[in-house]
Structure formats: structure tokens, C-alpha cells
N, C-alpha and C positions, 0 to 999 in steps of 0.2 A: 504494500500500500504506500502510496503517494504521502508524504508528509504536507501538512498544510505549510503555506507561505503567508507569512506574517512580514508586514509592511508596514513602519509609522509613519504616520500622515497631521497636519496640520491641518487645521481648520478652511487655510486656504489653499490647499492642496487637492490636486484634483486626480480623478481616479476613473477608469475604463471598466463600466458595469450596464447591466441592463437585465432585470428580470422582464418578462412576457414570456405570454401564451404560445410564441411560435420559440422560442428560445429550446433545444431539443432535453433539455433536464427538468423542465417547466413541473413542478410539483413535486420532481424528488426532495429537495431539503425537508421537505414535511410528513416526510417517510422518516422510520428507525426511530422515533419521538422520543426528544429526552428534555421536555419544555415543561421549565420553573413557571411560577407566573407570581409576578408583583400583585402588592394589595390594589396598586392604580390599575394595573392587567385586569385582576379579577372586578372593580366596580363597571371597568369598559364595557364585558362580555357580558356578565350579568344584567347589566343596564340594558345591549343589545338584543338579550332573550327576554326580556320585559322579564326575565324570573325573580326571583326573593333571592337572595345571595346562597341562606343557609341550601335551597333547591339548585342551586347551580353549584356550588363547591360538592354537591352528595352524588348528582349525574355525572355531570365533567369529571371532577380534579380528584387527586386521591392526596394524600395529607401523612406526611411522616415526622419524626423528631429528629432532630438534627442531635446525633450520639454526644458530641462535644459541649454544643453552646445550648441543648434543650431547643431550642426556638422551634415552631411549626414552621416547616416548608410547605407550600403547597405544589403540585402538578399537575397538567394535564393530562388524562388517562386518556392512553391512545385507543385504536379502534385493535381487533385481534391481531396477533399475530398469524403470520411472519412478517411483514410488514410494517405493524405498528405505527400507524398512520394518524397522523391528525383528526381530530374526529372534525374539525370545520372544514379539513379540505373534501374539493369535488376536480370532477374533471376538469371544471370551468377557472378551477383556482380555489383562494379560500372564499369562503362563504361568509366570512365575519371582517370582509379586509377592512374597513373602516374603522373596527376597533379589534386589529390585530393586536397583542402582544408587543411590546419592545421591545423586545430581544428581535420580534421575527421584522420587525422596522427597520432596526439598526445594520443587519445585516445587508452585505458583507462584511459591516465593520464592527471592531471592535472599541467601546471605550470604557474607557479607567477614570477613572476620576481618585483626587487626593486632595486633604482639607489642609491650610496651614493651622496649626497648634498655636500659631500670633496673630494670624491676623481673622480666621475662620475659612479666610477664601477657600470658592472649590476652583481647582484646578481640571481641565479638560485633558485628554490626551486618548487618541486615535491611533486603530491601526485600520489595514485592511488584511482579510484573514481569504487566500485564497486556496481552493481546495478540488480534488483532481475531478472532482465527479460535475463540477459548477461550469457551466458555458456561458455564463452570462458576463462572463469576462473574454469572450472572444464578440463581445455586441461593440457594434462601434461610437454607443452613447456615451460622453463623458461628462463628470459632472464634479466638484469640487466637494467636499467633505461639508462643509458649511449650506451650501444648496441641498445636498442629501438629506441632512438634518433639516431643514424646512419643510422639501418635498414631503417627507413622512413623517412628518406634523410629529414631531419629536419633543417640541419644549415642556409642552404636557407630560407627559410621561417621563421624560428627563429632572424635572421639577420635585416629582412626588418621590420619583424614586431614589432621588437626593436625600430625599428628607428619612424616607426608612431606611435607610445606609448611614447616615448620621446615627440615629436610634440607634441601630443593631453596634456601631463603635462604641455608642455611650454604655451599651449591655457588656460591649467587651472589658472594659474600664473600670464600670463599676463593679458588674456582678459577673467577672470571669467563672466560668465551667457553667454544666446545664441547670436550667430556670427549673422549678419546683413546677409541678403539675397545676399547680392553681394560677403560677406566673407567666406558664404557657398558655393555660386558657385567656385568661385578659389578653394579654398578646395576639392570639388567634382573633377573639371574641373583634377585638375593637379595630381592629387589620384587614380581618377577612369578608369577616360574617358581621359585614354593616349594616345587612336589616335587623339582624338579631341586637346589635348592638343599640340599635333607634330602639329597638322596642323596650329594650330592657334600662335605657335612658328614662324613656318617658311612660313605660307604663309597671314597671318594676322600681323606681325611685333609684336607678343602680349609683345615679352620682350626689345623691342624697348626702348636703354639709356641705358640697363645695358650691362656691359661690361665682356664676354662670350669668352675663350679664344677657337679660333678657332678648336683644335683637338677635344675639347670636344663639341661644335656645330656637330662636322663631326659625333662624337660619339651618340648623342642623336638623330640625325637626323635616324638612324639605330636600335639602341637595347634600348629594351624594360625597360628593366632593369637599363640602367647608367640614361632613360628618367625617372621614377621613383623616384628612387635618386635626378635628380635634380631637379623634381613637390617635393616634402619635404623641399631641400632648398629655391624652390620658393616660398613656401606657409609659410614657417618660414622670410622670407624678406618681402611677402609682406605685411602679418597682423603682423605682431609683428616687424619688423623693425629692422633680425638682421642677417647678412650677412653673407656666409660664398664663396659668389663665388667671385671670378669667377674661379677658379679651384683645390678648394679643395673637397675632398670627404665628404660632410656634417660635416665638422669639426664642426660647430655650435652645433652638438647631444654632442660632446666631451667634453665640454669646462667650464662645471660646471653653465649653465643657471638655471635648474630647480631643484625643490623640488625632493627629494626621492618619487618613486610612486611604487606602487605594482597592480597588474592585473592579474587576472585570467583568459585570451583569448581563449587559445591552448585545447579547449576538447569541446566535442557535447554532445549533452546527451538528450532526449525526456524528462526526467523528472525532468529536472532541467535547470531555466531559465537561456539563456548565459548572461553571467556577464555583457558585454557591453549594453545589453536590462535595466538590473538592475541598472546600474552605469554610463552608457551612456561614459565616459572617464574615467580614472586612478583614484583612491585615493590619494589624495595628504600626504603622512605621515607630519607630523610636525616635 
């Protein structure tokens, strides 16, 4: 077997790729399925299948503990084997493209990201990851690393999944080895299973004492997204015990808590195991 080729690329660096329907590999990457999916992944898809989250994480994804750091992983459960196939794709392509996955966006590239320990900045850094079975690198479209990232509407999902890669450093920092079973559940609970977590918000009393400034109750009570946001503040409150509400935008991600981290998330690949499998959370730089 062919070794992938791995190439770093800048933001204004430009790169020879073209996925389509007549390209002759069209659908293979989404064969042999070894696809993580982020909490911004799963409100996409979920939202897509009009379902309830807890209905969509129990059809789709299957859910394991990560042996080191405790944390729920979530994944996609493929269709049978021997192929083990995407259950959204079809002949025509994916069936869900509009709220694909990031990883399945970002590809062919890959990116890392690193936070300064001084000043909080994240840091970008790209590669392009080429691989023997892909022809979409013999297309003659080229397009700059920085367009790519537009093109597939990336700053959304780049945004969020900033912020749970932040969490999961401040988990490494704080509370190194695996979370206790009640600290995986919140975790899960306020990550994953954000209908579960509305409900149990607002008709279980679950943040019952903390003081939640009303327009943003009005807000969470409704969109998917600012609920998100505040399951990160509430799982950074309640395991690690460091506050940033009651109405700031995750200021806590801001504010210089954690170690410099670097991760390789944002790309898919059949022949090459995703990072989070490998590494289960962030690298802590020194």
C-alpha cells in the first residue's frame, strides 16, 4: 500500500483538487467508515433529520469511552459490512451534503490548530493529505487553502469545534486520567444529547441555583446553537469549577486557562486512523 502524502500548506496557498460525480473514485472515501463526529456534527445532522438528538445518536452513531481520558466519543455507524459504508451516502453522493461532517468538508486537508499559553491565540496550520486511491487530484481545478475553507462553509464548524478542543485541554489540565461515570454523563448529556439537555434544563430544574440571565434562558430555550454554547460553559462549571455565566459568550475559552494544544480533527481518511481514536483528546504542548 501506497503511503499517504502529507503537504503543509498556508492559508494562501493553493492546491490541485476536485471532488464530482464524474471524478472515477466518486464515493469511495465514504467506504471502510471510521467517522468521529463533533457535538457541532451531530446538532447539523440531527437538525437535518428534523429528529430529537437522543433519536438520532441511538439510529446513526454508536458511543464508546475513550480508555484514557473517560470522555464519550461519538461515531457514525456504518451500513454492513464488507464495505462499511456511510449510511448518508447514495449513488448520487451524500444525501446530507449541506450538513456534512467536518472532517468530510475539510478534506483533502488537514488542520491542526495550537492555542498560545500568553496570549490565548489559536493558531491555524494546514496540510494537504494525498492518498493513492483519490483522483480528485488528477482534476484540473485549483483553489487556495483559504477559498477551500469558504467554499465548504467551514467557519461554523471550525468555531465550535475550537471551543470543545479548548474544553477537552482544560479536562486534560485539570482532571488528567478518565472522568467518573457521572462526569461523562454531563459531558455527553450537554455535548451531545441537546434535546435531552433542553428538557432536562427547563422541565427537570437541572441548573436549578445558578443564576441564568433571562434573555439568554429565552434564547437557549429555542436555538440549537447558543444551547451548545452554553452545554461547554456548563460542563466547564460543573467539572472543573470555572464560570463564565451567567451571560457571557464562553468567555472562560478566552481567558488564558489552558496549556497550548494542537489536534488534528478536520479530515477523514479510510487509511488513516482519526487522530481523536489515537489520542482520544488534544496534546498538551509544554
Amino acid at each position: 500500500m501506497v503511503e499517504p502524502k502529507l503537504t503543509p500548506l498556508s492559508k494562501q496557498d493553493a492546491f490541485r483538487f476536485e471532488c464530482a460525480p464524474d471524478v472515477p473514485c466518486f464515493n469511495e472515501c465514504c467506504r471502510d467508515l471510521n467517522q468521529f463526529l463533533t457535538p457541532y456534527d451531530i446538532l447539523r445532522l440531527k437538525t437535518h433529520f428534523d429528529m430529537p438528538s437522543v433519536d438520532f445518536l441511538k439510529q446513526y452513531c454508536s458511543r464508546h469511552t475513550g480508555p484514557e481520558s473517560g470522555l464519550p466519543v461519538v461515531s457514525l455507524r456504518p451500513r454492513s459490512a464488507p464495505q462499511l459504508t456511510c449510511p448518508f451516502v447514495t449513488a448520487a453522493g451524500c444525501s446530507v451534503y449541506e450538513n456534512r461532517p467536518s472532517s468530510c468538508r475539510t478534506y483533502p486537508l488537514i488542520r491542526a490548530i495550537s492555542r498560545s499559553r500568553e496570549t490565548g491565540i489559536i493558531t491555524e496550520r494546514f496540510m494537504v493529505l494525498e492518498e493513492s486511491h483519490c483522483r480528485g487530484f488528477n482534476e484540473n481545478k485549483t483553489q487556495t487553502v483559504r477559498q477551500w475553507v469558504e467554499q465548504q462553509g467551514l467557519a461554523d464548524y471550525y468555531a465550535h469545534n475550537d471551543m470543545l478542543m479548548g474544553l477537552i485541554s482544560l479536562k486534560n489540565q485539570m482532571r488528567p486520567g478518565p472522568l467518573d461515570v457521572k462526569s461523562e454523563q454531563i459531558f455527553h448529556l450537554a455535548l451531545n444529547d441537546l434535546d435531552s439537555f433542553r428538557l432536562q434544563i427547563f422541565d427537570d430544574n437541572l441548573i436549578k441555583g445558578h443564576e441564568i440571565e433571562q434573555n439568554r434562558m429565552e434564547t437557549i430555550q429555542i436555538d440549537d446553537v447558543a444551547l451548545l454554547e452554553f452545554g461547554i460553559e456548563w460542563v466547564q462549571r460543573e467539572l472543573f469549577g470555572i464560570s463564565s455565566m451567567p451571560g457571557s459568550r464562553f468567555k472562560g475559552s478566552e481567558v488564558g486557562h489552558w496549556n497550548s494544544y494542537r489536534l488534528n480533527i478536520e479530515h477523514r481518511t479510510p487509511n488513516i486512523e482519526h487522530p481523536i481514536l489515537i489520542h482520544e483528546t488534544p496534546k498538551v504542548i509544554n
